[in-house]
C-alpha positions in Angstrom: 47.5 189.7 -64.5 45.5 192.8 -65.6 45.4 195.7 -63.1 42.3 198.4 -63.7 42.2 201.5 -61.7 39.0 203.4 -60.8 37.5 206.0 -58.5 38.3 203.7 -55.2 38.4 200.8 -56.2 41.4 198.7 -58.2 40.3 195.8 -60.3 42.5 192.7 -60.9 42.1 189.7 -63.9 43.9 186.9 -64.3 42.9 183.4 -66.1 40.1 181.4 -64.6 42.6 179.3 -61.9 39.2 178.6 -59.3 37.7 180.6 -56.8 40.6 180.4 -54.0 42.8 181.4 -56.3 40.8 184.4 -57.3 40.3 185.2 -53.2 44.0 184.9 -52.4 45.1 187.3 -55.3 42.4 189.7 -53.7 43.6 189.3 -50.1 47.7 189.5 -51.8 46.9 192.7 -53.7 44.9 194.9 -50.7 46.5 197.0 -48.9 43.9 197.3 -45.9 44.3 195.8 -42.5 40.4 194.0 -43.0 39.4 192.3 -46.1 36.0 191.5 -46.8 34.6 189.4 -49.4 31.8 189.1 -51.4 30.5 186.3 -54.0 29.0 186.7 -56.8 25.3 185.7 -56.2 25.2 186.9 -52.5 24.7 191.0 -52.0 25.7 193.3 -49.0 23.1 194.8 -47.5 23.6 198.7 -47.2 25.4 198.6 -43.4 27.3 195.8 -43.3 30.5 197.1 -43.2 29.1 199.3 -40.7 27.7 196.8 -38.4 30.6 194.9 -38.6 33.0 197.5 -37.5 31.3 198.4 -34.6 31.2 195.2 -33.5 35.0 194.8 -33.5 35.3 198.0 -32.1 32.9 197.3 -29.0 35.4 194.0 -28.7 38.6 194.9 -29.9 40.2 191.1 -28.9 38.2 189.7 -32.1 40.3 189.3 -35.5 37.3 187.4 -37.5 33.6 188.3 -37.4 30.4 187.4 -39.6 27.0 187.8 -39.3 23.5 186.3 -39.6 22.2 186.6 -43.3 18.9 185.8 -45.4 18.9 182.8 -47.9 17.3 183.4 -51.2 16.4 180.9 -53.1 14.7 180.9 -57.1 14.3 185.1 -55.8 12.0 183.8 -53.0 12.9 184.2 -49.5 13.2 181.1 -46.9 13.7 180.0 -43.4 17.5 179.3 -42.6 17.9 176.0 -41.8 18.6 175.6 -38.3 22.1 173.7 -38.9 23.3 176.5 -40.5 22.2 179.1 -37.8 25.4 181.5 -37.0 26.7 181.7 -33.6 29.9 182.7 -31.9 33.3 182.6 -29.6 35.2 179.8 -29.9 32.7 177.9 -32.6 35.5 175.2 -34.4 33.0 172.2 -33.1 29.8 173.8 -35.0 32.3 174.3 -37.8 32.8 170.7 -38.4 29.7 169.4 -39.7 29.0 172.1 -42.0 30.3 175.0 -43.6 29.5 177.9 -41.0 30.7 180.9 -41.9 29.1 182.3 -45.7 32.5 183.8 -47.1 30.5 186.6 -48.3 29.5 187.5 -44.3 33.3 187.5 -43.3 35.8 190.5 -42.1 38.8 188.8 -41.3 42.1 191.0 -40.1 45.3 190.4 -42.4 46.6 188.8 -39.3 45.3 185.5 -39.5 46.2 184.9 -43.1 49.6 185.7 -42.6 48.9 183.3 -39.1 47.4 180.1 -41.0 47.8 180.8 -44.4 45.6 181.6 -47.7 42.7 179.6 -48.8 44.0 176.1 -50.3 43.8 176.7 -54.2 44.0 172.5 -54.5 40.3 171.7 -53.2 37.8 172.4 -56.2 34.9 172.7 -53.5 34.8 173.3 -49.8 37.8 175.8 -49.8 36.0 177.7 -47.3 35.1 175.1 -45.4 38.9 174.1 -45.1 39.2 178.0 -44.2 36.8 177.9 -41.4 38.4 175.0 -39.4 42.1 176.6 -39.5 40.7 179.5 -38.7 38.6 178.8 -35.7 40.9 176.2 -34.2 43.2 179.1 -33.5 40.4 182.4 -33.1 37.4 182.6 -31.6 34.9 184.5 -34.1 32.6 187.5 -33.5 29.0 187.1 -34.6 26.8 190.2 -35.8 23.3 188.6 -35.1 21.2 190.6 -37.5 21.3 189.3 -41.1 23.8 191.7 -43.2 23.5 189.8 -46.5 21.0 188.2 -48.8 22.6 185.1 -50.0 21.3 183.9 -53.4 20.8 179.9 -53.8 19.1 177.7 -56.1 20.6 177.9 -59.6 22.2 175.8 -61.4 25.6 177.7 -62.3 26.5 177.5 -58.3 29.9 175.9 -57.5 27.9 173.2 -54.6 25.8 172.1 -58.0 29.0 171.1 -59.8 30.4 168.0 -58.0 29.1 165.3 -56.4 29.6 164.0 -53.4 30.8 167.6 -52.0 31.5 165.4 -48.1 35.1 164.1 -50.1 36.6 167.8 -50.1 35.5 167.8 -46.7 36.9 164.8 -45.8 40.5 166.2 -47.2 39.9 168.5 -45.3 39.4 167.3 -42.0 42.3 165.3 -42.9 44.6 167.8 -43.5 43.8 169.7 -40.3 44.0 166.4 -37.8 47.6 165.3 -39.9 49.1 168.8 -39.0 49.0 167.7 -35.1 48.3 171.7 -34.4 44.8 170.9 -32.9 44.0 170.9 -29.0 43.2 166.9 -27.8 39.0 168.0 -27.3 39.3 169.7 -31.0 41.3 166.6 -32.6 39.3 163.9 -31.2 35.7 166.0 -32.6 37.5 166.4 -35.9 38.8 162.5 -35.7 35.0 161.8 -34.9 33.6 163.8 -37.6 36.1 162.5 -40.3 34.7 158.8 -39.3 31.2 160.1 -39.9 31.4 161.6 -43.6 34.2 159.2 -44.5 31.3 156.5 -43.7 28.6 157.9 -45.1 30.8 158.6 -48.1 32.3 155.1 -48.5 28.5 153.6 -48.2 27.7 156.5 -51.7 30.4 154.9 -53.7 30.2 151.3 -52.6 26.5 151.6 -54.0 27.7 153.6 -56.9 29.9 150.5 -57.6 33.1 152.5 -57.5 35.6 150.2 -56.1 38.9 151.6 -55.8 37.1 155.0 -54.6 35.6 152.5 -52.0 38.7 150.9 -51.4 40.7 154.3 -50.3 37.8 155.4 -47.7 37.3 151.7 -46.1 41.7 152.3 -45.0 40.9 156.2 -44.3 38.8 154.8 -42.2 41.1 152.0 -40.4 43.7 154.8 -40.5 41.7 157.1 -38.0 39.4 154.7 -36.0 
């Protein structure tokens, strides 16, 4: 690992091990009590940090907030769509359809890393969703309501352009968080539900795709949690 110093700010490299891995070296090697993050094609906007902070301090009780942000996409601005629209409080049912939170919009207090642990460097895709769901089953989130970032989309180099079927990390996902028996009955029977609905819609991809064993291990995922 290669350490660089500069006015404020330290910079760290090591080899290419994913973007989760790359996050939790961040959040390992600051020394601050609130870590933010930022992508690589989203940008802050100038009082973000700002906003944010007097958010938490108006409710102190909150240990995650995001905010609202614009999407971007081919350097044109568009509508959000409406199942991504941001809300707050305890929020782990929105989070289960889709990924909710934009990393990029998070402060998150040292506390709940060192609570439910790092991002999970073994998914390839859909880290943060996997993030979001141990996070909310345990926090309820604080929600900025004005957009604080502009959130880039559209090109082909983006990490949701590289696999398909993106539903399969979510799927280990869900599946991870339901197995860990840590969930309250309302929040494990939504995830159970949800699980059933992607591993479904999934299973009906690669049974037309002709991809048998694939098709095999979601039909007894399936029998597993129905």
């Amino acid at each position: 690992m290669l350490r660089r110093e500069f006015p404020k700010v330290n910079y760290y490299y090591q080899e290419n091990l994913g973007v989760s891995a790359a996050r939790n070296l961040g959040i390992q090697q600051a020394s601050g009590d609130w870590l933010a993050f930022l992508d690589s094609d989203d940008e802050w906007l100038p009082e973000k940090l700002a906003k944010q902070k007097a958010a938490l301090t108006a409710d102190p009780g909150y240990r995650i907030c995001h905010t609202e942000e614009n999407w971007i996409r081919n350097g044109i601005q568009v509508d959000v769509p409406k199942k991504y629209a941001k809300t707050g409080g305890w929020i782990f049912g929105h989070c289960l359809p889709v990924c909710a939170i934009s990393p990029s919009t998070a402060l998150i207090h040292r506390s709940v890393f060192t609570g439910i642990g790092l991002f999970d460097a073994r998914l390839p895709a859909c880290e943060d969703y996997d993030l979001w769901l141990r996070i909310t089953a345990n926090y309820p989130v604080l929600l900025v309501e004005q957009p604080q970032i502009n959130k880039h989309g559209g090109h082909q180099d983006q990490l949701s352009q590289a696999f398909w079927g993106m539903d399969r990390f979510r799927i280990s996902a869900l599946q991870k968080i339901i197995d860990a028996g840590q969930l309250s009955a309302p929040n494990r029977q939504a995830a159970v539900n949800m699980l059933l609905k992607k591993a479904g819609v999934y299973l009906n991809g690669v049974t037309k795709r002709g991809k048998t064993e694939e098709a095999s291990y979601y039909r007894q995922l399936i029998k597993r949690y129905e």
